[in-house]
RODRENDO-979147 format. One record per atom (N, C-alpha, C, O): x, y negated, z negated; residue in one letter. Coordinates in steps of 0.1 Angstrom, whole numbers, padded with zeros to 4 digits, always signed. Atoms other than C-alpha are relative to their C-alpha. Example, Ala and Ser with C-alpha at 12.3 -4.5 7.8 and 13.67 -1.06 7.14 Angstrom:
BEGIN
+0009+0012+0000a
+0123+0045-0078a
+0009-0012+0000a
+0019-0012-0007a
-0009+0011+0000s
+0137+0011-0071s
-0008-0011-0008s
-0003-0022-0009s
***
This chain:
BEGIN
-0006-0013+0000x
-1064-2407+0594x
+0005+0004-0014x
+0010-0005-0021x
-0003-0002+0010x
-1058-2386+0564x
+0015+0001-0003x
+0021+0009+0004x
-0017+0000+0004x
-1021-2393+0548x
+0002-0001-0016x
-0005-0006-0025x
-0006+0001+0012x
-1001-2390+0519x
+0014-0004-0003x
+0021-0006+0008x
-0011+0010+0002x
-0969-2406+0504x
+0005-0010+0002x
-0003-0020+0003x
-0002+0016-0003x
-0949-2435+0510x
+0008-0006+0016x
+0009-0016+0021x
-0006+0001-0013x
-0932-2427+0541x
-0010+0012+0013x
-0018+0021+0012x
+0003-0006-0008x
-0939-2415+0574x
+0007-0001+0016x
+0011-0012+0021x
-0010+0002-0012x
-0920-2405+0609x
-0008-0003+0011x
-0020+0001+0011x
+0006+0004-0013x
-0927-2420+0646x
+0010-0001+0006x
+0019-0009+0001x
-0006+0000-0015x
-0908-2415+0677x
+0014-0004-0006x
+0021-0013-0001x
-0015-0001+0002x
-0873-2411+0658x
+0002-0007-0015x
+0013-0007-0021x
-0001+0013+0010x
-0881-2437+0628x
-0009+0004-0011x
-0022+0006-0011x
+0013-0001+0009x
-0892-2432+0597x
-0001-0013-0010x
+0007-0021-0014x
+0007+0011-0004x
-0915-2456+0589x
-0010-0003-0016x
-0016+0007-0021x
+0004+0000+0016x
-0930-2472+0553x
-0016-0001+0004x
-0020-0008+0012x
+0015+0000-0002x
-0970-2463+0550x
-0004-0011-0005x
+0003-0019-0012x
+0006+0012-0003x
-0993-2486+0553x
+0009-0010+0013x
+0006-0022+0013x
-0001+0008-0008x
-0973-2500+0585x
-0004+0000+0009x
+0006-0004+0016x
+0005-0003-0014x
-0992-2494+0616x
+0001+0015-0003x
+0005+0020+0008x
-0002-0014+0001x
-0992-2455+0603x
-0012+0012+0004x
-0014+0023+0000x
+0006-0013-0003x
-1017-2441+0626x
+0008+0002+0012x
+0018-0005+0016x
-0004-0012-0012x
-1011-2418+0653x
+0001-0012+0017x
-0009-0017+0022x
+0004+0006-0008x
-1002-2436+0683x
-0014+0002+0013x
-0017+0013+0017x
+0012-0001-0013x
-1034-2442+0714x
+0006+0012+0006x
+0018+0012+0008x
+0000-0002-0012x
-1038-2417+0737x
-0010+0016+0008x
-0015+0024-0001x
+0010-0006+0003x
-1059-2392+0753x
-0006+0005-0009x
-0015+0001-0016x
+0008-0005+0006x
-1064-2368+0739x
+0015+0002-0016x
+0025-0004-0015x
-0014-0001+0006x
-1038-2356+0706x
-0001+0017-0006x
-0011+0024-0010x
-0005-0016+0003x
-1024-2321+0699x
+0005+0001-0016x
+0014-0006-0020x
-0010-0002+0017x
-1014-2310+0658x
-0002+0016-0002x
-0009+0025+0001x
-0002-0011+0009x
-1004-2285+0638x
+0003-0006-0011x
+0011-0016-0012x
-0002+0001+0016x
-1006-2283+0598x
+0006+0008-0003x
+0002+0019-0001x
-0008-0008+0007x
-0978-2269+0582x
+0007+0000-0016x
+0012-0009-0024x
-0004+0001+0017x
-0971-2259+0549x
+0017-0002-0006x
+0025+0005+0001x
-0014+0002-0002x
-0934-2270+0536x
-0002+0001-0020x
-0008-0004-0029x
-0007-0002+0018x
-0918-2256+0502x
+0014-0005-0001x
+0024+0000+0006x
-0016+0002+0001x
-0887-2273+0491x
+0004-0005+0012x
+0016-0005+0016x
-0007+0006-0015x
-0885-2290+0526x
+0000+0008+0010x
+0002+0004+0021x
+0006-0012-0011x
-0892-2256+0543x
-0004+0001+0007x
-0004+0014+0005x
+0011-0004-0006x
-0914-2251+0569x
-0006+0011+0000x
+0002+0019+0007x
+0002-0016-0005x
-0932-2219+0570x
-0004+0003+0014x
-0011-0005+0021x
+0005-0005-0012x
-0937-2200+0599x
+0006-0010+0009x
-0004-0013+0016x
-0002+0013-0008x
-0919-2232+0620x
+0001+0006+0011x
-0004-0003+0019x
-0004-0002-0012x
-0912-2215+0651x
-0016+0006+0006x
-0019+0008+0018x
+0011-0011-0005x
-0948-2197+0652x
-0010-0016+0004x
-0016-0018+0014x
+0008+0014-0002x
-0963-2235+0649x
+0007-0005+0010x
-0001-0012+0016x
-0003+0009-0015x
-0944-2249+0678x
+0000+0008+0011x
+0001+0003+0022x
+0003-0005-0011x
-0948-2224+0699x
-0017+0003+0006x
-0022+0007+0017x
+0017+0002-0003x
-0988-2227+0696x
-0002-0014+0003x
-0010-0017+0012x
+0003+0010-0004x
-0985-2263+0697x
+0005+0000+0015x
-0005-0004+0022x
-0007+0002-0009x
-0962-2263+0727x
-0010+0009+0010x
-0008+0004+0021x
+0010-0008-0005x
-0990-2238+0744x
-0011-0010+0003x
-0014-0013+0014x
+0009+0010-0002x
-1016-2262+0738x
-0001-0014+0010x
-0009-0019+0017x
-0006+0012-0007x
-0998-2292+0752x
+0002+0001+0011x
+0002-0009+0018x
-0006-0002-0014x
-0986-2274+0783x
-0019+0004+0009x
-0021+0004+0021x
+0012-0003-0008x
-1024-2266+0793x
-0007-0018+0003x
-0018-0017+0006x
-0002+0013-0005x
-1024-2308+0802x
+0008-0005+0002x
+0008-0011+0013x
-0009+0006-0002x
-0996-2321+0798x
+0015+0009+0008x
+0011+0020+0011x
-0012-0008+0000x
-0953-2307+0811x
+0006-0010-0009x
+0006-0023-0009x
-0009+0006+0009x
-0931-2312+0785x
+0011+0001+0003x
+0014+0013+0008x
-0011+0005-0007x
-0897-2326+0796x
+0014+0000-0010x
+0026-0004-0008x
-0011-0001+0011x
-0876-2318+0763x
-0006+0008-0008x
-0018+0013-0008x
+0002-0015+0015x
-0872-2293+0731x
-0009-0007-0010x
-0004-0014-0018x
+0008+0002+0008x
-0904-2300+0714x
+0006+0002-0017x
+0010-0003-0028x
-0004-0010+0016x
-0896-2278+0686x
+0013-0008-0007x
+0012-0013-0019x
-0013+0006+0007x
-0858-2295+0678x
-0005-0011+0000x
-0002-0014-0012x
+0006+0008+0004x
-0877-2325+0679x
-0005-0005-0009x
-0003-0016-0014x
+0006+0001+0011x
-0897-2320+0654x
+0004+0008-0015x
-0001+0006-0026x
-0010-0005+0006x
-0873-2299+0636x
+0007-0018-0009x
+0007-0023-0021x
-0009+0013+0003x
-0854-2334+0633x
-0009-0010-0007x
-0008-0011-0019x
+0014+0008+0006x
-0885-2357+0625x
-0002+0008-0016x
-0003+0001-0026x
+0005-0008+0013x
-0893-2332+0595x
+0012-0004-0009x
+0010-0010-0019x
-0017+0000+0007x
-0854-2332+0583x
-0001-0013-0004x
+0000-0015-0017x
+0000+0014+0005x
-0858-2370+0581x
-0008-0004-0009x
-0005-0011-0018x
+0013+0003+0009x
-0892-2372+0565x
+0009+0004-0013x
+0015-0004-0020x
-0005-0008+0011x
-0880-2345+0539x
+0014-0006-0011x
+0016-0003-0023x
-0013+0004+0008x
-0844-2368+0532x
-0010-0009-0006x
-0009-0010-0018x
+0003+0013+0005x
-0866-2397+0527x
-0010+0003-0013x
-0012-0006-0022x
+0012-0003+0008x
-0893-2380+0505x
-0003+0016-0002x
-0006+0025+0006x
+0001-0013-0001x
-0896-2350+0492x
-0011+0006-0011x
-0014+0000-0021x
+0008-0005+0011x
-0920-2328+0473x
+0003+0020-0001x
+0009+0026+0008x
+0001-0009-0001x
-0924-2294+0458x
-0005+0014+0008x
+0000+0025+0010x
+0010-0007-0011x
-0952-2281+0484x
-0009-0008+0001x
-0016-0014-0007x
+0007+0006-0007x
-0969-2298+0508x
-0006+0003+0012x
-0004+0015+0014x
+0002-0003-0013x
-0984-2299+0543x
+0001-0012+0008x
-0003-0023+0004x
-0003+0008-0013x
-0976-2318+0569x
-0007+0000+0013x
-0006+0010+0020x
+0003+0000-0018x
-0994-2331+0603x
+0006+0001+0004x
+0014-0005-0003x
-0010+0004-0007x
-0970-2330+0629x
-0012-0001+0016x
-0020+0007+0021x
+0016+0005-0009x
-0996-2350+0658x
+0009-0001+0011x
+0021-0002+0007x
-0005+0001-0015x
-0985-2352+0697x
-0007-0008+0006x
-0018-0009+0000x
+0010+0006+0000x
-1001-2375+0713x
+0010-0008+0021x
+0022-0007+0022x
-0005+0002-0010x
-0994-2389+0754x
-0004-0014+0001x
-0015-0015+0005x
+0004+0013-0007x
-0996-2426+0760x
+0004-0005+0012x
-0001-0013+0020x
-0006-0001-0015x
-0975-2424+0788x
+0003+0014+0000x
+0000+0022-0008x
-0006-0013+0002x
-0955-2394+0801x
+0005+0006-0005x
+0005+0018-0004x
-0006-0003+0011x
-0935-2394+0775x
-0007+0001-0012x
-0015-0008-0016x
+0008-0002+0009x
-0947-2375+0745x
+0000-0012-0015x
+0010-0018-0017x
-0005+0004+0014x
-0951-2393+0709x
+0000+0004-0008x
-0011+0010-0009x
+0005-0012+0012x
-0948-2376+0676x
+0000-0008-0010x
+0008-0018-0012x
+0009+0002+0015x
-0965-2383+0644x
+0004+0008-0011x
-0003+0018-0011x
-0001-0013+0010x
-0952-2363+0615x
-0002-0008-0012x
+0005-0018-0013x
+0005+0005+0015x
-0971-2374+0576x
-0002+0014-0007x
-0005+0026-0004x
+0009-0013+0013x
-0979-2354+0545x
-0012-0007+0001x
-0017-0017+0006x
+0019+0001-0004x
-1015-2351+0540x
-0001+0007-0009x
+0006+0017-0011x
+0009-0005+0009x
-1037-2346+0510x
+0004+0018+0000x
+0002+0023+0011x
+0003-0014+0001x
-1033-2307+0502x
-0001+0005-0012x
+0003-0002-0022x
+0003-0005+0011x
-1042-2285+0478x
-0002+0016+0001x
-0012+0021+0007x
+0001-0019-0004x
-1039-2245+0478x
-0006+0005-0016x
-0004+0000-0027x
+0006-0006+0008x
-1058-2222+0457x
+0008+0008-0013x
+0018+0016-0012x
-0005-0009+0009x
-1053-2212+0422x
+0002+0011-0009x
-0010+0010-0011x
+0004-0011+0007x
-1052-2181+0400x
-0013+0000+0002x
-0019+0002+0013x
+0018-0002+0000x
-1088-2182+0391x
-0007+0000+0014x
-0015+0009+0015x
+0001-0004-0011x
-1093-2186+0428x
-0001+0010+0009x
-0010+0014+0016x
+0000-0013-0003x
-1075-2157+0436x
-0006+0013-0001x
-0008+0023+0006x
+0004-0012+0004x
-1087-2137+0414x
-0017+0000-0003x
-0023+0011-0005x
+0013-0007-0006x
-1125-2145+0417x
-0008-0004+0011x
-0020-0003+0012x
+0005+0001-0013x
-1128-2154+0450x
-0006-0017+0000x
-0005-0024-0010x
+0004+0016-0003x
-1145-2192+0466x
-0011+0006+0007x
-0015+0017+0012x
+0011+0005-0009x
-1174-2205+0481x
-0005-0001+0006x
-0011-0011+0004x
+0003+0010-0014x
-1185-2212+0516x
-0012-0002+0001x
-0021+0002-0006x
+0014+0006-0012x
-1212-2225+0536x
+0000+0001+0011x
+0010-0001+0018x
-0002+0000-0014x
-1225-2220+0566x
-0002-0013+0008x
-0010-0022+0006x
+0006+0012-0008x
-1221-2244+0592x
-0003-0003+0015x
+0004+0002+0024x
+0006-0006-0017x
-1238-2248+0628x
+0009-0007+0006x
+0005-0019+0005x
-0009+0009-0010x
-1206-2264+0651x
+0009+0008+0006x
+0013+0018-0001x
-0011-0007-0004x
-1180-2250+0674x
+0008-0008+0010x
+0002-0015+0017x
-0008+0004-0005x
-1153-2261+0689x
+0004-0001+0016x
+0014+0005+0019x
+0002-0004-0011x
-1156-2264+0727x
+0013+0009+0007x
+0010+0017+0015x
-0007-0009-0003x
-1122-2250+0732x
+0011+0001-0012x
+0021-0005-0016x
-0004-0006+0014x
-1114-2232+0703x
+0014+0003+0002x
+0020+0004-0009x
-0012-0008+0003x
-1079-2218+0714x
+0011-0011+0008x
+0019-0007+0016x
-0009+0014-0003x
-1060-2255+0719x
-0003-0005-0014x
-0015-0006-0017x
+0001+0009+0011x
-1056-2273+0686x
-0001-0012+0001x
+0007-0018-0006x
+0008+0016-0004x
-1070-2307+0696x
-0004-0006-0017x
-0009+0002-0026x
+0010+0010+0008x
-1080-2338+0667x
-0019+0002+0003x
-0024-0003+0013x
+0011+0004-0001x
-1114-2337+0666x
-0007-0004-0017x
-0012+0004-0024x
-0003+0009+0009x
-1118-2363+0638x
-0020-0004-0005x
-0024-0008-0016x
+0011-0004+0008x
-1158-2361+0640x
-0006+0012-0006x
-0013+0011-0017x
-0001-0015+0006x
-1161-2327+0632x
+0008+0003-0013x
+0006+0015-0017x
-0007-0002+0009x
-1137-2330+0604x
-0004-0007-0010x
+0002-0006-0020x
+0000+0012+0006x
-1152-2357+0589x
-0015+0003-0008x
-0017+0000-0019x
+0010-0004+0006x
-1186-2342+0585x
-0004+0013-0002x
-0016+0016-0004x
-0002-0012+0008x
-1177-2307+0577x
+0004-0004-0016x
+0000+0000-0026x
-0002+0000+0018x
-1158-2325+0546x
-0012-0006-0008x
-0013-0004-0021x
+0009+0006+0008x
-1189-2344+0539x
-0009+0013-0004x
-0012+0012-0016x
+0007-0013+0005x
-1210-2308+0535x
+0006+0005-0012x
+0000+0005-0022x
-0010-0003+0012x
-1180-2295+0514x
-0002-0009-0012x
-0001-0004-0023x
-0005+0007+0016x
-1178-2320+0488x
-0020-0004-0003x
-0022-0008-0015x
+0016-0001+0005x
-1223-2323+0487x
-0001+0013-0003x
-0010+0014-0012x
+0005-0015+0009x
-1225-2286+0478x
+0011+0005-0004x
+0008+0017-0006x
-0014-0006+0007x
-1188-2277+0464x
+0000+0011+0003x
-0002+0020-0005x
-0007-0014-0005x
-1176-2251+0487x
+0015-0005+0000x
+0021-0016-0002x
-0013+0000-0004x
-1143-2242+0493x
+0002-0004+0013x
+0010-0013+0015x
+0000+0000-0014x
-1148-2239+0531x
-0013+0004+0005x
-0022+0009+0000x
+0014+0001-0007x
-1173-2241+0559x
-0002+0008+0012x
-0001+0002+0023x
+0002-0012-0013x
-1179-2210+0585x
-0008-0008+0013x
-0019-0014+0012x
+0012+0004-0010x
-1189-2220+0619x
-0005+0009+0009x
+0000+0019+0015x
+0010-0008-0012x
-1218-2209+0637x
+0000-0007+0013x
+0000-0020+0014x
+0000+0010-0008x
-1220-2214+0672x
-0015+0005+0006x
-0023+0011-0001x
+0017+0004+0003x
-1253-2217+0688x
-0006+0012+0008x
-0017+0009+0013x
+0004-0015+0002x
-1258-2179+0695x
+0002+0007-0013x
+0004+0019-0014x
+0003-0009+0016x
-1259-2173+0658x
+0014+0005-0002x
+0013+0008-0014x
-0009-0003+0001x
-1225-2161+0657x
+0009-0006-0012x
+0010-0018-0010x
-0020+0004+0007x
-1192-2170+0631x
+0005+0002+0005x
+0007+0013+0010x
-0018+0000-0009x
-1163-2179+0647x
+0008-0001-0007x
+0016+0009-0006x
-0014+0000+0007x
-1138-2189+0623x
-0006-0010-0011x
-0018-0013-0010x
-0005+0011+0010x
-1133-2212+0594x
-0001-0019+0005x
+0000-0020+0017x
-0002+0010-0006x
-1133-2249+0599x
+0015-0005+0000x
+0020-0013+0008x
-0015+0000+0001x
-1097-2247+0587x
+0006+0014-0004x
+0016+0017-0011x
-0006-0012+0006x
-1094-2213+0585x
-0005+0011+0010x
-0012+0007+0020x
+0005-0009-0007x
-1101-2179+0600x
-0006+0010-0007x
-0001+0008-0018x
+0011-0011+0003x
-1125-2150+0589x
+0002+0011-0001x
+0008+0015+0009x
+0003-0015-0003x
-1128-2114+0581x
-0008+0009-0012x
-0008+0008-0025x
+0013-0006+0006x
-1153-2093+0569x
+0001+0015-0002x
+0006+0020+0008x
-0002-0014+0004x
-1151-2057+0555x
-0014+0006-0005x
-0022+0001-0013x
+0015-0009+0003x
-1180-2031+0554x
+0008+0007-0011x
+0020+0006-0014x
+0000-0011+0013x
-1183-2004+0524x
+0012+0010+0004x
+0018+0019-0003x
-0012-0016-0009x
-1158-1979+0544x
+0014-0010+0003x
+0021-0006+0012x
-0010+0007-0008x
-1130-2007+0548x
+0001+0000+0013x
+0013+0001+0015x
+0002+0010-0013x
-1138-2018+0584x
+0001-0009-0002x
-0007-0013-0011x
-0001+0015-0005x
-1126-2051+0592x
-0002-0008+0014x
+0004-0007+0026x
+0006+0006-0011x
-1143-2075+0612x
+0002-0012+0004x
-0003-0021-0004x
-0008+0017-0005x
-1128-2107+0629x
-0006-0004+0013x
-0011+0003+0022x
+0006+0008-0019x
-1140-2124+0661x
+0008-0003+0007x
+0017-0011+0004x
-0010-0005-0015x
-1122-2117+0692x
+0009-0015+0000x
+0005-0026-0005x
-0011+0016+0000x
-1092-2145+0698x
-0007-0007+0012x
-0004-0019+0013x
+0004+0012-0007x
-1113-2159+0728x
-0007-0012-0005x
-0007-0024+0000x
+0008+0004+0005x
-1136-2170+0706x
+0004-0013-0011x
-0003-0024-0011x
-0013+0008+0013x
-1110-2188+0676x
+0009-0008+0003x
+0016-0007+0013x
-0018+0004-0001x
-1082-2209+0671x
+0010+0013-0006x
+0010+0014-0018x
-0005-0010+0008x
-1062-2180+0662x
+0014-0005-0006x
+0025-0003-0001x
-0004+0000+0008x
-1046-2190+0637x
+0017+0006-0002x
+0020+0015+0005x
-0013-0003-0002x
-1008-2185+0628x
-0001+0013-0015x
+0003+0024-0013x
+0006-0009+0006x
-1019-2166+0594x
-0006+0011+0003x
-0002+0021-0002x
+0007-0009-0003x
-1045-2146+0609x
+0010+0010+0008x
+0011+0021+0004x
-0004-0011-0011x
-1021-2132+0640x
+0011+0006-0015x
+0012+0018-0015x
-0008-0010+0008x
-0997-2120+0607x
-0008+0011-0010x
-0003+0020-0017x
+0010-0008+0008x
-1027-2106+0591x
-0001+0009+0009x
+0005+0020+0008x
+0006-0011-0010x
-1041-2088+0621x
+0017+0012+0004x
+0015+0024+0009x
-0007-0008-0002x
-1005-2073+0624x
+0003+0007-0014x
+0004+0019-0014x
+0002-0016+0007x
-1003-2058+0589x
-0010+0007-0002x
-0010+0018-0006x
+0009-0012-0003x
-1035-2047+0592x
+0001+0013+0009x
-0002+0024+0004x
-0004-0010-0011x
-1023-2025+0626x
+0010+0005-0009x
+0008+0017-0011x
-0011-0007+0004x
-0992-2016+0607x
-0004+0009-0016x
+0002+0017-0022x
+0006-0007+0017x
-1009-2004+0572x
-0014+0011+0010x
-0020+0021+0004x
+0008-0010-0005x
-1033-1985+0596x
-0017-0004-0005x
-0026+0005-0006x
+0017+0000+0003x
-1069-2002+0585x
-0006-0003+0008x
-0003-0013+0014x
+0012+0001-0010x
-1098-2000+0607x
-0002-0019+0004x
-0006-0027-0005x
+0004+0014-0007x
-1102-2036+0629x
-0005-0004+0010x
+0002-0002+0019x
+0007+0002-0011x
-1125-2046+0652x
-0005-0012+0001x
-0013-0018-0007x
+0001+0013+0001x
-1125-2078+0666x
-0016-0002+0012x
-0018-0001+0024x
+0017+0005+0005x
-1164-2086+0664x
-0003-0008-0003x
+0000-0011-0015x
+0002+0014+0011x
-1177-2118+0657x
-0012+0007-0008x
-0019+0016-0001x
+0013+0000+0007x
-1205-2114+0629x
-0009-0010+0002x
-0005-0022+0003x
+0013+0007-0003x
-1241-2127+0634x
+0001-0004-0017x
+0004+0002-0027x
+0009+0010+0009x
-1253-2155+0611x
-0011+0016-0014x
-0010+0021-0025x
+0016-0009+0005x
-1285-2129+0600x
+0007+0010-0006x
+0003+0016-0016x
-0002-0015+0006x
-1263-2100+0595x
+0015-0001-0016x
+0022+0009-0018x
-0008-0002+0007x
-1238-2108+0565x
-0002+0004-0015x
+0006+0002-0025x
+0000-0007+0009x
-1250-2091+0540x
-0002+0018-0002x
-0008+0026-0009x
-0001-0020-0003x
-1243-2054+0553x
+0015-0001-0002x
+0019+0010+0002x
-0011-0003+0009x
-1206-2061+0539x
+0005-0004-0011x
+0001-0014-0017x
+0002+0002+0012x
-1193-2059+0512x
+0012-0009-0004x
+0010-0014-0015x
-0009+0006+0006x
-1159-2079+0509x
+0003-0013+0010x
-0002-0015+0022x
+0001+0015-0016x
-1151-2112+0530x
+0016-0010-0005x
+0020-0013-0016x
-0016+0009+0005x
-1113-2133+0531x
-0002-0005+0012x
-0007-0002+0023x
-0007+0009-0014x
-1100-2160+0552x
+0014-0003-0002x
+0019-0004-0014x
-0013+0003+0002x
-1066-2169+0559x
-0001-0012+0009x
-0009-0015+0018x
-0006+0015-0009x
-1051-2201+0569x
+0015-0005-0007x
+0023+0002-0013x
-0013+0002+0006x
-1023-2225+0560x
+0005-0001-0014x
+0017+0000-0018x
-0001+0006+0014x
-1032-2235+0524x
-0005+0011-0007x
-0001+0013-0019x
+0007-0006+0008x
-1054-2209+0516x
+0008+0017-0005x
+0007+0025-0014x
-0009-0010-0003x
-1029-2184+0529x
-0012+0018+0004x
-0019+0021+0014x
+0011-0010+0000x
-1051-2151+0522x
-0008+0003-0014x
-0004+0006-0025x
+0010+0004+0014x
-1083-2155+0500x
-0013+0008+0001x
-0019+0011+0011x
+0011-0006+0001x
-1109-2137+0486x
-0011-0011+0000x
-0010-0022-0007x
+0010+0008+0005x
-1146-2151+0491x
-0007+0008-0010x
-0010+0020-0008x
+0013-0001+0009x
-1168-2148+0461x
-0017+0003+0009x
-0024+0013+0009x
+0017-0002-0008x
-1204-2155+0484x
+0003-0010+0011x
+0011-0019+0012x
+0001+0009-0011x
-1212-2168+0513x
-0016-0008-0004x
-0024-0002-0011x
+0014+0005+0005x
-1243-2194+0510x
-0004+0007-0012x
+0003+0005-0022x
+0006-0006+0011x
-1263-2173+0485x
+0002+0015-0003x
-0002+0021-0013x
-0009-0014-0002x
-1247-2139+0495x
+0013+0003-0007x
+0024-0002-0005x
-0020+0001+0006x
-1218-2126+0471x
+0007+0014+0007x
+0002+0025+0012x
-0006-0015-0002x
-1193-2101+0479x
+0009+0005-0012x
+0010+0000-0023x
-0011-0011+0010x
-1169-2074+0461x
+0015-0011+0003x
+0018-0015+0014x
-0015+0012+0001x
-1134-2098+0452x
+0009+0009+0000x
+0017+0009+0009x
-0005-0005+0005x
-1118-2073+0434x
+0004+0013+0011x
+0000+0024+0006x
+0001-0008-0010x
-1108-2051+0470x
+0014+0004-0001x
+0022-0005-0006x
-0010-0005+0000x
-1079-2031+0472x
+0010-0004+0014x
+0022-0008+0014x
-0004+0001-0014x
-1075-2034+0511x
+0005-0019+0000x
+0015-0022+0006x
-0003+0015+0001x
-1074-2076+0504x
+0012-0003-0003x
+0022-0007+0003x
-0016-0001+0005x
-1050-2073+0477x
+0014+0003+0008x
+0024-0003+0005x
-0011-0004-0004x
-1024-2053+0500x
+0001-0013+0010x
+0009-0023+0011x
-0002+0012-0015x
-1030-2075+0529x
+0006-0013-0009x
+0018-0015-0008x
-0003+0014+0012x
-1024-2106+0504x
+0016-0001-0005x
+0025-0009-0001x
-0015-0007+0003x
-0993-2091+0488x
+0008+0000+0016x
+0016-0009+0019x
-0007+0001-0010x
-0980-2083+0521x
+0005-0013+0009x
+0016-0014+0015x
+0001+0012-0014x
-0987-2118+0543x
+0014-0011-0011x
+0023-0018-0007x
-0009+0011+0005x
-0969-2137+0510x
+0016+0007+0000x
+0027+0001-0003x
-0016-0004+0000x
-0938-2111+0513x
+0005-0009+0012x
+0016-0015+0011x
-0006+0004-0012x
-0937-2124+0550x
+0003-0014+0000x
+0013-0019+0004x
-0007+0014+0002x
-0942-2161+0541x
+0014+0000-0010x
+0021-0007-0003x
-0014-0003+0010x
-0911-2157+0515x
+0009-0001+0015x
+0014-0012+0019x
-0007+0001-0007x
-0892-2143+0544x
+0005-0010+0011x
+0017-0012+0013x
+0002+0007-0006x
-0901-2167+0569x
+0012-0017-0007x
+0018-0024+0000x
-0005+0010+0003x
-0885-2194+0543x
+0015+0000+0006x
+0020-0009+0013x
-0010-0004-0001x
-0853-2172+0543x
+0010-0002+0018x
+0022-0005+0021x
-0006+0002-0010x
-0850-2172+0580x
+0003-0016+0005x
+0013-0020+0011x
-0004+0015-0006x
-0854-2210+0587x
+0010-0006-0007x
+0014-0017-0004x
-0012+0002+0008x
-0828-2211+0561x
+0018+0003+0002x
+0028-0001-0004x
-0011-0012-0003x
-0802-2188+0575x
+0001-0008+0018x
+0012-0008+0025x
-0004+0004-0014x
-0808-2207+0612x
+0006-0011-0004x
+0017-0014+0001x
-0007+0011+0000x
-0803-2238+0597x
+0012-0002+0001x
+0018-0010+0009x
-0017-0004+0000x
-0767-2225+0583x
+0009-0002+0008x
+0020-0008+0006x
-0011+0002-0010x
-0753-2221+0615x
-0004-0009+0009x
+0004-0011+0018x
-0001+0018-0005x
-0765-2254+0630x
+0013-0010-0005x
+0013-0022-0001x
***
């Protein structure tokens, strides 16, 4: 399992890496990646209440997930701290009782030049059998990164096996025709993302054309601008897809972009302001 630092928490304890520091056995395991500034979490309450969704479609949970891992993070954070990072926070059932996993993990978010000329993808043929539970699935991750790092994309689009894009392998999708239409693939279809649902709402509230469509494989070069949002990448212009480039320099991007990092900012402010009165 991918980890970073010297420490890491388990079932109340935090625990020096390299000591037994995977995930404990058990079916199946539930995560969410969250990005943490300054010890922060962003968006924390939007991440436990998707995790806590996912978990309840097998398992009942018998306690406050969320203050849980609230507390596990608080400890990580005293023992080790960084300027920005991400964090797994893993679930996992070996009995009835849940167990939680919380490590930093390898990250890395995009830079100026990035932003401003957009990234790389590839396409890739896999889909998620149930795209709208965040489940490990550790071979799928393993050989999406091996594509990524043989042809130096940023990220890897999946097709599923009606030709379709679904999402990101860690991210989500959207596509803009010449007229600013935007085009996303319906949420049955996705992990929908905690990014995306704050995208797709300032899109509704800025009033830009959205239609949630997945795009065909064959047809991506009838638009003209293309971004994905997620945790690290936040909201990012693509440069090309495979050998297809798009327009970077998009006005409708930029606002959405500007806007999503006013809300991450905010997001800091409020988990800051609850903390307070704890």
């Amino acid at each position: 399992m991918e980890w970073c630092g010297k420490f890491f928490y388990l079932d109340g304890n935090i625990m020096p890496a390299g000591h037994d520091d995977e995930v404990v056995p058990g079916e199946v395991s539930f995560y969410e990646v969250i990005r943490v500034r300054e010890g922060i979490p962003l968006f924390f309450d939007d991440h436990m209440k998707r995790m806590s969704a996912g978990i309840s479609t097998r398992y009942e949970l018998h306690e406050d997930l969320s203050e849980r891992v609230r507390e596990g993070l608080d400890a990580l954070v005293r023992q080790e701290s960084y300027p920005e990072i991400n964090v797994r926070v893993t679930v996992t059932f070996p009995r009835q009782v849940c167990s939680l996993h919380i490590s930093y993990i390898p990250s890395s978010y995009p830079d100026e030049a990035m932003i401003r000329e957009g990234v790389s993808l590839i396409l890739y043929h896999a889909e998620r059998l149930n795209p709208g539970v965040k489940v490990l699935n550790k071979r799928l991750r393993l050989s999406v990164n091996e594509a990524l790092g043989r042809r130096k994309a940023y990220e890897a689009l999946l097709v599923n096996s009606d030709g379709f894009i679904t999402e990101g392998s860690r991210s989500n999708v959207f596509f803009l025709t010449g007229k600013g239409t935007i085009h996303t693939a319906p949420d049955k279809m996705v992990l929908s993302g905690i990014t995306r649902g704050y995208v797709t709402e300032i899109i509704r509230k800025e009033e830009f054309d959205l239609i949630y469509e997945a795009v065909r494989e064959a047809e991506i070069s009838r638009f003209r601008s293309v971004f994905i949002t997620g945790t690290s990448p936040m909201v990012l212009p693509v440069q090309k897809i495979e050998n297809q480039t798009y327009e970077v320099d998009n006005p409708i991007v930029e606002r959405i972009r500007q806007l999503y990092t006013g809300m991450a900012g905010e997001s800091i402010r409020r988990f800051k302001l609850n903390k307070s009165r704890d």
